[in-house]
N, C-alpha and C positions, 0 to 999 in steps of 0.2 A: 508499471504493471502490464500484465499482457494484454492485448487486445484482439477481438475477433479477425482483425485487417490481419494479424501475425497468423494467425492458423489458414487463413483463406490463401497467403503466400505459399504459406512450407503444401495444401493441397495442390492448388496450383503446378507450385515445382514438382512433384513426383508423378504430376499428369502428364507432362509432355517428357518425362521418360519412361514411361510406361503404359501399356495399353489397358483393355479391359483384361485380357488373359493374364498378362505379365502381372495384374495384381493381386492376382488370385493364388498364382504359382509361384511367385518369389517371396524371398522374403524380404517383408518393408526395408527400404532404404531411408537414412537419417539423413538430415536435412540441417544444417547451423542456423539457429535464426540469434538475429540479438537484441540488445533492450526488452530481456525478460525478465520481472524481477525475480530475486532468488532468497527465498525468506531465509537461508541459514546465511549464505553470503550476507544478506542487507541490501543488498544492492542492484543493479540491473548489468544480468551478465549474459557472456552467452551461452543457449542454451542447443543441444540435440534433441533431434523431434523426431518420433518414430511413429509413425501410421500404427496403432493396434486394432483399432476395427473400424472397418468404413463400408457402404452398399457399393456395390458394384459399380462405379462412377465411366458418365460418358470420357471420351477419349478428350475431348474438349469441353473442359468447363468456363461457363459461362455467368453463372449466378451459385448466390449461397447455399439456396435451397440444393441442388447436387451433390453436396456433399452433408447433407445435414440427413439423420444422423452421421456423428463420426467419432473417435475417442482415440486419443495421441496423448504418449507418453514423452514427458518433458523435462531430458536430466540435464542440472548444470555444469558445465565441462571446467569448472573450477572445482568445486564439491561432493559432487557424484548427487547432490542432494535429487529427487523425484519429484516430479505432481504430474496427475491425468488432467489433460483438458478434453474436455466435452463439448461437441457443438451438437447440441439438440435443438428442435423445433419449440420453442416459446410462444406463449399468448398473440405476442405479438408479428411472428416471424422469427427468423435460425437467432439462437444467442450461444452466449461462450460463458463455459464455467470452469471456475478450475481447482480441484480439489488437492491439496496440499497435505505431505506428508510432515511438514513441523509444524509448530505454531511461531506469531510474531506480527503478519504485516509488515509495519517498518520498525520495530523494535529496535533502539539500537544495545549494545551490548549491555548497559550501563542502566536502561531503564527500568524504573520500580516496577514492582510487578504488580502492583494494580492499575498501572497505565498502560504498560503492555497485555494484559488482560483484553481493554478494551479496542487497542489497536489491532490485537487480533479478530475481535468481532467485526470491527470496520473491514479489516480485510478477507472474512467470510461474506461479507454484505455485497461488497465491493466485487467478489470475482462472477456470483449469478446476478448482477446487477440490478441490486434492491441500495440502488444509492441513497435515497433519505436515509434508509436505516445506519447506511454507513455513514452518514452527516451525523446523526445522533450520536454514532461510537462513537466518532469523534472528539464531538463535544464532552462526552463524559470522560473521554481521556486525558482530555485539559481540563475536566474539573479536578480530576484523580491526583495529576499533572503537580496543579496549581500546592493541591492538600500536602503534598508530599512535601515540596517546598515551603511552608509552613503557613501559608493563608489556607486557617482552618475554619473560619467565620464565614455564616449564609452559603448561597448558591452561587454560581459560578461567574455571576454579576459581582457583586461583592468580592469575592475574591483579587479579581480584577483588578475594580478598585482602590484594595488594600496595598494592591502590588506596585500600581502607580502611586501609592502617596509613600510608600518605603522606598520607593527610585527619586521622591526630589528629596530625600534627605543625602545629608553629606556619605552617612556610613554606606549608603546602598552598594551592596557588592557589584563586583562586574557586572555579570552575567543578565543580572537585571536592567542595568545601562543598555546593555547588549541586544535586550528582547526589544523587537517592534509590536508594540503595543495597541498598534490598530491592527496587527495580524489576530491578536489572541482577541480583540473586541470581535474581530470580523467573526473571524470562526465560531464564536459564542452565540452572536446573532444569526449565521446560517444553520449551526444545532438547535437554536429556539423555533424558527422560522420551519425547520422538514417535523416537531414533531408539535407546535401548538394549530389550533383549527384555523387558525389568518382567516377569520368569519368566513369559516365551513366552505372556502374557495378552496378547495384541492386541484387545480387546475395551474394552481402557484408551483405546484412541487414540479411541474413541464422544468424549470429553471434548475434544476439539480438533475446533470446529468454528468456523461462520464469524465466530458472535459472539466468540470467545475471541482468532483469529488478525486481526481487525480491533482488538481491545484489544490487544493485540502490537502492531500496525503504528500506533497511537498512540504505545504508552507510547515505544516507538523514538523515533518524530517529538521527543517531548519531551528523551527523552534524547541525538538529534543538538543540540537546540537548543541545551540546558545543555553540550555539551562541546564544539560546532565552535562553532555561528553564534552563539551569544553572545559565547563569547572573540574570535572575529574581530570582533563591532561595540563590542566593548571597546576591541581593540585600534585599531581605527580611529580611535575614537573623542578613546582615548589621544596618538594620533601628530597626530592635526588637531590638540587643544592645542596641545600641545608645540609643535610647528613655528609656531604662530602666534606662542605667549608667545616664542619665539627673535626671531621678524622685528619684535617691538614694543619690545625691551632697546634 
């Protein structure tokens, strides 16, 4: 995902080519930045940045505030796909938002659509930095996740569960061998953890920030992979045999 350090770069760069006048009279220069993610791509690509509006910034910047406000258009140079990032002034000081023309997060192509549902909410939560809220999408994605795959019983505790007592039987398909199952515990317990009162200590949520809730939208990535998109290029992969070994008998 993007982060504010990436836009504070691509200002930067177009400051010490340009003065105050030059930025008023020319038109914005694009800038390559990379490890952006690209919700149509999936993936983190590179992206062109163009200055669309910013205050009249000193010749040398120094701090965030300088360029805060400011609002940069960010297309991927694989997909043409767009999104504005905003760096506005926040509660707490300059923060980075970024407002996206598809929907997804980390969707990948293969995913139900009511877990992609939710991973797109995580990744609206996630770009104005209301991370508990994106812990919670999370969590409901892997309960949605879980349902899809057929533990339909209780809350997402139980599910769980179910999933590890179907993994020590002989039948357990792959894919569930596959899954790390203190990943999907963890995640379970840091979506309990950002939305129950942990005896009305709010003070606990300091512990969910961007580094933690980007290791979340990893460990996901991994765990869509192990239970959609590899069983699908299994099974694909399965059914091209087959049908060939039939048409050679």
């Amino acid at each position: 995902m993007a982060e504010l350090e990436d836009l504070v770069s691509f200002v930067q760069t177009i400051s010490t080519l340009e003065n105050d006048h030059q930025l008023e009279s020319k038109p914005p220069r694009a800038v390559t930045l990379e490890r952006l993610y690209c919700n149509n791509c999936r993936a983190p690509m590179r992206m062109s940045v163009r200055r669309l509006y910013a205050r009249s910034f000193p010749h040398r910047i120094t701090t965030i505030e300088h360029f805060t406000p400011s609002m940069h258009s960010m297309q991927c140079v694989e997909c043409s796909d767009i999104c504005i990032a905003v760096i506005y002034k926040g509660p707490d000081g300059s923060r980075f938002a970024l407002l996206r023309s598809t929907f997804g997060g980390i969707s990948t192509p293969n995913t139900p659509t009511g877990v992609a549902y939710y991973l797109d909410q995580a990744a609206r939560a996630q770009s104005v930095g209301a991370f508990s809220a994106a812990l919670v999408m999370y969590r409901s994605a892997l309960e949605h996740l879980l349902h899809h795959l057929g533990f339909t019983t209780g809350m997402l505790g139980q599910k769980i569960e179910d999933l590890k007592k179907k993994r020590e039987g002989a039948d357990a398909p792959r894919w569930i061998r596959d899954l790390d199952l203190e990943d999907l515990s963890v995640l379970g317990r840091l979506g309990n953890g950002a939305v129950h009162t942990n005896g009305g200590d709010v003070t606990k949520q300091d512990a969910i920030d961007h580094a933690l809730v980007v290791a979340v939208m990893l460990t996901f990535s991994h765990i869509l992979d192990d239970a959609i998109e590899r069983a699908k290029r299994d099974a694909d992969r399965k059914a091209l045999l087959t049908s060939a070994a039939a048409q050679l008998r």
